[in-house]
C-alpha positions as a Markdown table, in Angstrom:
| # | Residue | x | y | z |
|---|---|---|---|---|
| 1 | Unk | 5.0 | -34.8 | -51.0 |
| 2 | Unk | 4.2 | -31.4 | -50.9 |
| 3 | Unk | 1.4 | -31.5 | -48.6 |
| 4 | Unk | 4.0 | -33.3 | -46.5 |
| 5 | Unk | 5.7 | -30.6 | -45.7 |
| 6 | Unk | 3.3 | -28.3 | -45.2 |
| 7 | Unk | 2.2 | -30.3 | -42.0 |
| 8 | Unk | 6.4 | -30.4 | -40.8 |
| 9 | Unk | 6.4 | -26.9 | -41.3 |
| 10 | Unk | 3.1 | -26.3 | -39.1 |
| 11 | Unk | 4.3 | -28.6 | -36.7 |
| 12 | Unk | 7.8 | -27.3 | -36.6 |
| 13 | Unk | 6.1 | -23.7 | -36.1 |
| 14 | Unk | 4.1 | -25.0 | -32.7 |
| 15 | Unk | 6.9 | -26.2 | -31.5 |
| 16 | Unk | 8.5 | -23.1 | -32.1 |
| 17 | Unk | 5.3 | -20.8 | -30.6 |
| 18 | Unk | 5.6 | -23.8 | -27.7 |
| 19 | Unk | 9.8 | -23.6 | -26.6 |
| 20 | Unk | 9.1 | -20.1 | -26.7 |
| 21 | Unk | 6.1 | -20.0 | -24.2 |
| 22 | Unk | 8.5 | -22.2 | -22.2 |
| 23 | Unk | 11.0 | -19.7 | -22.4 |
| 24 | Unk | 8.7 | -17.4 | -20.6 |
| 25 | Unk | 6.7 | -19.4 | -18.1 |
| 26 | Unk | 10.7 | -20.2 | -17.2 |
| 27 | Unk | 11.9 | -15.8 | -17.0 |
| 28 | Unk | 8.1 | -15.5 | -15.3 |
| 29 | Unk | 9.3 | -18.3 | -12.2 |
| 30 | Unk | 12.2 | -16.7 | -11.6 |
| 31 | Unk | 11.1 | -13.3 | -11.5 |
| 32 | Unk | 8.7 | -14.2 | -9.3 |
| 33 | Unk | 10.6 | -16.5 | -7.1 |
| 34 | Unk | 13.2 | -13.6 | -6.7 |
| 35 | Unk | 10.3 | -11.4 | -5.9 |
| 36 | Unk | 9.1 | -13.5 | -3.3 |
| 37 | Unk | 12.6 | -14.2 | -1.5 |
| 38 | Unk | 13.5 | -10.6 | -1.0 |
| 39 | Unk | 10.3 | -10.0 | 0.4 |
| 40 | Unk | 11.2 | -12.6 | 2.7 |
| 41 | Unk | 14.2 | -11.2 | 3.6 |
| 42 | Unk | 12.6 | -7.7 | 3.9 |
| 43 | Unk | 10.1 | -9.3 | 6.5 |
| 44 | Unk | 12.8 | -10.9 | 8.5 |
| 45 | Unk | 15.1 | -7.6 | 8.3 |
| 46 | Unk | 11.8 | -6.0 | 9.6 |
| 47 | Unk | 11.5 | -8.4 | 12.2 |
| 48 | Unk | 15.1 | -8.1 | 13.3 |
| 49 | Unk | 15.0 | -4.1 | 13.7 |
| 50 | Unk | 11.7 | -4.9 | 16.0 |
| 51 | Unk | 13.4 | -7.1 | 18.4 |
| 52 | Unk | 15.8 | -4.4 | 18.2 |
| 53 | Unk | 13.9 | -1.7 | 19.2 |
| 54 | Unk | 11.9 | -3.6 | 22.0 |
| 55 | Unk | 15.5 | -4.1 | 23.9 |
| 56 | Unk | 16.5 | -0.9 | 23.4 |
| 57 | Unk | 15.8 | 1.5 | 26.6 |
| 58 | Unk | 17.8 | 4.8 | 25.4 |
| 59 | Unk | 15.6 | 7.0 | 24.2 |
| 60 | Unk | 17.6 | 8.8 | 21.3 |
| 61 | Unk | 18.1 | 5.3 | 19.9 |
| 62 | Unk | 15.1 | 3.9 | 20.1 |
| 63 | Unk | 13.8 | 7.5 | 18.5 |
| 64 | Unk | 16.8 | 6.2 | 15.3 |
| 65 | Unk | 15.5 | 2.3 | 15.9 |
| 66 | Unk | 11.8 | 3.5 | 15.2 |
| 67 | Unk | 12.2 | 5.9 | 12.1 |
| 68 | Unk | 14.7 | 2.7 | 10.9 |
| 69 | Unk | 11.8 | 0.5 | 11.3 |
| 70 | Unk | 9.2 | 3.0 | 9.7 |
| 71 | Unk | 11.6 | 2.9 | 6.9 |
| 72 | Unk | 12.0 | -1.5 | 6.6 |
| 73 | Unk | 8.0 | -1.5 | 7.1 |
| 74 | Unk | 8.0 | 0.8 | 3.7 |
| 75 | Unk | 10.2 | -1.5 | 1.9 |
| 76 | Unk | 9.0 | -4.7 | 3.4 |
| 77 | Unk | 5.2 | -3.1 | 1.5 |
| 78 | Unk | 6.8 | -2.3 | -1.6 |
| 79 | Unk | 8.2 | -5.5 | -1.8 |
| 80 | Unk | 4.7 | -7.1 | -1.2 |
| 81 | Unk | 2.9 | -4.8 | -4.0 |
| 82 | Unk | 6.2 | -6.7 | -6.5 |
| 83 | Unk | 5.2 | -9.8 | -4.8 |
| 84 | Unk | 1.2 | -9.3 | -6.0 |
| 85 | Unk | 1.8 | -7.7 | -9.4 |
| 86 | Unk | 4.4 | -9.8 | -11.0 |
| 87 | Unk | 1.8 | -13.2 | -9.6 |
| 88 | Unk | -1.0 | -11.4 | -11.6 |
| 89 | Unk | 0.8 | -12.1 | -14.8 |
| 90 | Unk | 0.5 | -15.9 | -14.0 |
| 91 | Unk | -2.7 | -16.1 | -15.4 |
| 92 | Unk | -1.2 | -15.1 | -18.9 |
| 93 | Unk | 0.4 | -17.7 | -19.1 |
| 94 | Unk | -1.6 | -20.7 | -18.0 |
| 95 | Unk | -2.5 | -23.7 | -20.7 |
| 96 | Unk | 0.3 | -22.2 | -22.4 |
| 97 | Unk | 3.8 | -23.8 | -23.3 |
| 98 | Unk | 4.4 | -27.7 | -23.9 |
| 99 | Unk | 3.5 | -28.7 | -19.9 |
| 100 | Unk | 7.6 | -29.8 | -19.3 |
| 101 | Unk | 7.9 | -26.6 | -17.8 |
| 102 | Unk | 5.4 | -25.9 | -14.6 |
| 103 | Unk | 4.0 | -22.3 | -13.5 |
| 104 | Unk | 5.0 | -21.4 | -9.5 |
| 105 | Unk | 2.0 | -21.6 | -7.1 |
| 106 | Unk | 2.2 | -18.7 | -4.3 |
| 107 | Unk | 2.0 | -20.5 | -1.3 |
């Protein structure tokens, strides 16, 4: 009987360790699926301000469009670098978890 519940227990406890890996393959998707849609939307903001600044013939705005566009082109990098370092904590946790639960691929 004893020895019994020594083997519920250990089991019990890996299912524990298991739900909690879960837990974290879970926070890891959607940090990095945020990550990845404002970066998105930093491209296409990027994008828009250089459609802009290709119509624009008035040379004090296009001088505003272009240091506007400097500035998205910073942001739309910074968001990348996010992009690239929370993905590089995907290999933590693979073969982890109880498999229900699936890791992101980046595309």
């Amino acid at each position: 009987m004893k020895l019994n519940q020594h083997y519920y227990f250990l089991d019990y406890q890996t299912h524990r360790r298991l739900v909690a890996e879960d837990t974290k393959i879970e926070a890891w998707n959607f940090k990095f699926n945020a990550s990845v849609e404002n970066y998105i939307k930093a491209q296409r903001a990027t994008l828009a301000k250089r459609q802009q600044l290709a119509g624009e013939a008035d040379a004090q705005r296009r001088q505003k469009l272009e240091a506007d566009l400097e500035k998205k082109i910073r942001s739309e990098n910074r968001l990348k670098d996010m992009v690239e370092k929370v993905y590089s904590g995907r290999a933590a946790l693979g073969n982890t978890g109880t498999g229900k639960v699936m890791l992101l691929e980046a595309v």
